[in-house]
TIKEMAR-887398 format. One line per 4 residues: their letters; for each residue z, y, x of C-alpha. Coordinates in pm, whole numbers. Last residue first. Layout:
// TIKEMAR-887398
a	Z:Y:X; ... .
//
This chain:
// TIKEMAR-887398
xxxx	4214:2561:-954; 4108:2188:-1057; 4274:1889:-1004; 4144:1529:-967 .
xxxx	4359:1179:-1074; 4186:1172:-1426; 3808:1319:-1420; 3840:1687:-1554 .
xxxx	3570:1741:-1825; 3313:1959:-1671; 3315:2310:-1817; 2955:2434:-1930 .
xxxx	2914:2830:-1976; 2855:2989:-2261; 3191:3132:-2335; 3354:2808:-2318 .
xxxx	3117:2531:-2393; 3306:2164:-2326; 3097:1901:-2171; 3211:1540:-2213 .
xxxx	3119:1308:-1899; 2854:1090:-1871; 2826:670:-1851; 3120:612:-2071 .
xxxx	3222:316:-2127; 3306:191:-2502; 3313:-198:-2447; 3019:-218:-2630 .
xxxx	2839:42:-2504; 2869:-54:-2164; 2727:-404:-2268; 2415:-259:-2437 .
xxxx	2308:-12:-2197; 2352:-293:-1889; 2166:-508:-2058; 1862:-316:-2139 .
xxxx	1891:-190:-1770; 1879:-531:-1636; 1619:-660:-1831; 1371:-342:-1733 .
xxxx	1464:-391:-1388; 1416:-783:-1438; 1074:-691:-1574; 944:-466:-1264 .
xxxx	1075:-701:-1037; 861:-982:-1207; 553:-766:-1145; 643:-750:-780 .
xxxx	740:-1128:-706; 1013:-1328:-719; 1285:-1137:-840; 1621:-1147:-642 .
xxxx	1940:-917:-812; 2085:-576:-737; 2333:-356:-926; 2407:-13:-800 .
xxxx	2689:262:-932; 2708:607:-958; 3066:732:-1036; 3058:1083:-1273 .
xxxx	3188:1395:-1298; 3185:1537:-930; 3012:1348:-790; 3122:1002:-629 .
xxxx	2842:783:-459; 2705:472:-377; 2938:188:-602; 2811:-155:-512 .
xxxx	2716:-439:-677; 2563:-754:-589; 2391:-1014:-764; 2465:-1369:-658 .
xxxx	2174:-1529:-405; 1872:-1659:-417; 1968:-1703:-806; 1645:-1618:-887 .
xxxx	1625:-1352:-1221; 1308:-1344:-1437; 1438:-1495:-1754; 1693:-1213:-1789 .
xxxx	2058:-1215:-1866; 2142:-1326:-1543; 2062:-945:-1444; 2339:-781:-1652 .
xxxx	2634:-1041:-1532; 2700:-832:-1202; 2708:-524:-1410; 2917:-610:-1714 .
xxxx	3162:-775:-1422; 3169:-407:-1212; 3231:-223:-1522; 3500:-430:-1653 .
xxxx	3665:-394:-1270; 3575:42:-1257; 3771:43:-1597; 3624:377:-1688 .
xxxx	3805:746:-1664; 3603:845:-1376; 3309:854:-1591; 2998:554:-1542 .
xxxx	2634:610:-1392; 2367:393:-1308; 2126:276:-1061; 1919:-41:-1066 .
xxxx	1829:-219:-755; 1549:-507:-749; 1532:-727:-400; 1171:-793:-442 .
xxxx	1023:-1082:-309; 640:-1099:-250; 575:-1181:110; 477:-1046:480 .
xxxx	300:-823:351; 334:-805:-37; 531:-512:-145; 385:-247:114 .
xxxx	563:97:88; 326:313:250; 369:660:463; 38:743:496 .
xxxx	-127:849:805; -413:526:840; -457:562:454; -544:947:469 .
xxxx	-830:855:733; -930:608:429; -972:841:172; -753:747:-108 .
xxxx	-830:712:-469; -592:643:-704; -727:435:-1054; -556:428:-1374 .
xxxx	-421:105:-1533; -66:216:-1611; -12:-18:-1257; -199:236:-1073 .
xxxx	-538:54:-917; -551:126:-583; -863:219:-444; -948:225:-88 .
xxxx	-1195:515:51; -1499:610:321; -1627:234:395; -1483:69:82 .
xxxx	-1204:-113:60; -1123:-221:-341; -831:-292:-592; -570:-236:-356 .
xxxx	-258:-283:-667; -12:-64:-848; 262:192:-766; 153:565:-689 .
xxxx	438:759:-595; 258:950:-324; 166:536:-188; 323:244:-379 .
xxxx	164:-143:-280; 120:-430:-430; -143:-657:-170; -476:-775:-436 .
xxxx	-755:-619:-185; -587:-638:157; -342:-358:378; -263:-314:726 .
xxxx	-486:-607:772; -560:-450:1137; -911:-572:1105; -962:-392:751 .
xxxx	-743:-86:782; -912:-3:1162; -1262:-51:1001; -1207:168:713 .
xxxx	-1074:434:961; -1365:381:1140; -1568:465:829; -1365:757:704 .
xxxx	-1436:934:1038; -1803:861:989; -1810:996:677; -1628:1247:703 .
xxxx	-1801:1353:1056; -2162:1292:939; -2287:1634:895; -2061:1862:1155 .
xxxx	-1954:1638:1510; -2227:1331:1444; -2504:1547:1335; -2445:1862:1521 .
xxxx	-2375:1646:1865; -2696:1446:1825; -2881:1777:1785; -2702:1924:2110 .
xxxx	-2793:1607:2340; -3185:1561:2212; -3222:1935:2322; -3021:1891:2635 .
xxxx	-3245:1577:2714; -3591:1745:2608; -3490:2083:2786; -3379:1894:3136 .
xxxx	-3740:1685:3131; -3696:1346:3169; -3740:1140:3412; -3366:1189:3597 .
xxxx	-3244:1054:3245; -3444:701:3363; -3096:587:3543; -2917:598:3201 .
xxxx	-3157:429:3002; -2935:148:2939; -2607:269:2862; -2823:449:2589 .
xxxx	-2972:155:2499; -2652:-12:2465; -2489:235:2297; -2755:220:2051 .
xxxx	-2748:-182:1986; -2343:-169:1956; -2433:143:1670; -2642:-109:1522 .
xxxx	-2431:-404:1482; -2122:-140:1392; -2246:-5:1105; -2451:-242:945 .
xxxx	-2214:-556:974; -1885:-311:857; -2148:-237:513; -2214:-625:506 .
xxxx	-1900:-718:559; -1744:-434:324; -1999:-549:29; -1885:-919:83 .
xxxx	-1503:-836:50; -1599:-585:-227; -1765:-838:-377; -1468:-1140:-393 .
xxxx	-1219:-864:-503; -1466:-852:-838; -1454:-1195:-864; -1058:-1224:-825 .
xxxx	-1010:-912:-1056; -1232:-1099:-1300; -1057:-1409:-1262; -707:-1226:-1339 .
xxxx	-790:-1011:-1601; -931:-1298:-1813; -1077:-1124:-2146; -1051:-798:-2044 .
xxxx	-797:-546:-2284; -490:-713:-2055; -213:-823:-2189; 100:-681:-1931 .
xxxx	313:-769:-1638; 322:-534:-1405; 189:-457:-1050; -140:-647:-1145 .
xxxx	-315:-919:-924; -103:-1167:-1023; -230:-1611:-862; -314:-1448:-545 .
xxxx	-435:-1767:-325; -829:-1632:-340; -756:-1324:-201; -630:-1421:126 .
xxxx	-879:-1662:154; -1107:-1430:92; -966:-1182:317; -927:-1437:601 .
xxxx	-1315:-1578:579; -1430:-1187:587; -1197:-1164:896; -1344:-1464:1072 .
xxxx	-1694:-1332:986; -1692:-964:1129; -1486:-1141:1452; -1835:-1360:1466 .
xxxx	-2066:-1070:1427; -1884:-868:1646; -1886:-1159:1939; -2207:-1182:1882 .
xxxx	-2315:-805:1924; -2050:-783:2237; -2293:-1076:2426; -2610:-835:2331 .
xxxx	-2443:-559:2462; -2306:-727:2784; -2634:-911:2836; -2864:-569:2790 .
xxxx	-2570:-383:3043; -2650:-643:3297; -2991:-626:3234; -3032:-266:3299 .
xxxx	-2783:-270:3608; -3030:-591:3760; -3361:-328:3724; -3164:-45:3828 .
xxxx	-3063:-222:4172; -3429:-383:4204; -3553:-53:4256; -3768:146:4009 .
//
């Protein structure tokens, strides 16, 4: 062999063995981050709620602190060695001419059936694991709703993440599916939730009352922030009936789901009270409904 092969082999032996550290180390800065990450959650559940475990919250934070561990060590055995076979195969590129043609094609086409046809879900599912845990697109404890799924990531594993449903169930994703998912992420940049409840009122309602019963509604409950004043808006006129939005400031997830509840509550009680409407009166006429005819509108 000339000296020319000799200096390309070691080149390619530093580079690999220089891109092995520097895995290692980026493998160890992001398992610091994740724990640290995890570690300053003080709720781990999308709602509020007693919990049949004894401590919910330290055993979600212990069982977080695992999976963090288990996905080093699984990311740490997948890409340490697969660094250390590129390399030898970047390696022995100037001995293929010493081989014989059949050993090398043969060697080619059965690494192609394993990696293309056996280990392809798995192996898709792993880099896809890979790309969700160093792009933080999402972290064990982050709120999140995905296929109208709202709860917590309770685990990242190297083929699937599991969010646990805030009714307590569990939704498993694979983690290819996770990379094309349209996800509504309540805790990435941080936890306030600008909480809008919708609601109906007749044409024939005082459209003022209604607006003060619904701008009071969330200062009713102990999980509003006065960030701001709530606002209201009306979105839409149907044909029988105005719908209306309230919003109001909660401070984190689980609190939003509360001051929604609080706000609705309210908002039930108060209409009632005053006698408004939230539907129109049907009248049956043969069998078929007639809407009542909202005041100002005609009808042919």
């Amino acid at each position: 062999m000339t000296t020319a092969v000799w200096i390309y082999v070691g080149c390619v032996v530093l580079l690999g063995s220089a891109l092995v550290t520097r895995t290692w180390f980026w493998l160890r800065a992001s398992q610091r981050w994740r724990r640290q990450h995890l570690e300053g959650r003080k709720k781990f559940d999308p709602v509020n709620t007693q919990s049949p475990l004894g401590d919910p919250t330290r055993l979600t934070t212990e069982f977080g602190l695992q999976s963090i561990a288990r996905q080093f060590t699984v990311h740490q055995l997948l890409l340490i060695p697969l660094i250390v076979v590129l390399t030898l195969l970047a390696a022995g590129i100037p001995f293929l001419g010493d081989m014989p043609a059949t050993f090398v094609s043969l060697l080619a086409a059965g690494v192609t059936v394993v990696l293309g046809v056996a280990a392809r879900p798995f192996i898709e599912n792993a880099i896809a694991g890979l790309i969700i845990a160093f792009s933080r697109l999402v972290s064990i404890g982050d709120t999140v709703e995905l296929d109208g799924h709202y709860g917590t990531v309770e685990d990242i594993t190297a083929t699937h993440t599991t969010i646990k449903i805030w009714d307590w169930r569990r939704y498993l994703v694979p983690n290819t599916r996770m990379l094309d998912a349209n996800l509504v992420h309540y805790s990435l940049n941080d936890t306030y939730v600008w909480v809008h409840v919708e609601f109906n009122v007749t044409y024939s309602a005082d459209i003022d009352e209604v607006r003060r019963i619904a701008l009071a509604a969330p200062k009713v409950s102990k999980h509003y922030r006065d960030y701001e004043e709530p606002r209201f808006w009306i979105m839409r006129l149907d044909e029988d009936r105005v719908v209306c939005w309230v919003a109001a400031w909660a401070d984190t997830p689980p609190e939003s789901w509360l001051l929604g509840h609080d706000t609705r509550t309210e908002l039930v009680r108060q209409l009632r009270r005053h006698g408004i409407d939230t539907h129109a009166h049907r009248l049956i006429l043969g069998g078929s409904p007639m809407p009542e005819v909202a005041p100002g509108s005609s009808q042919a």
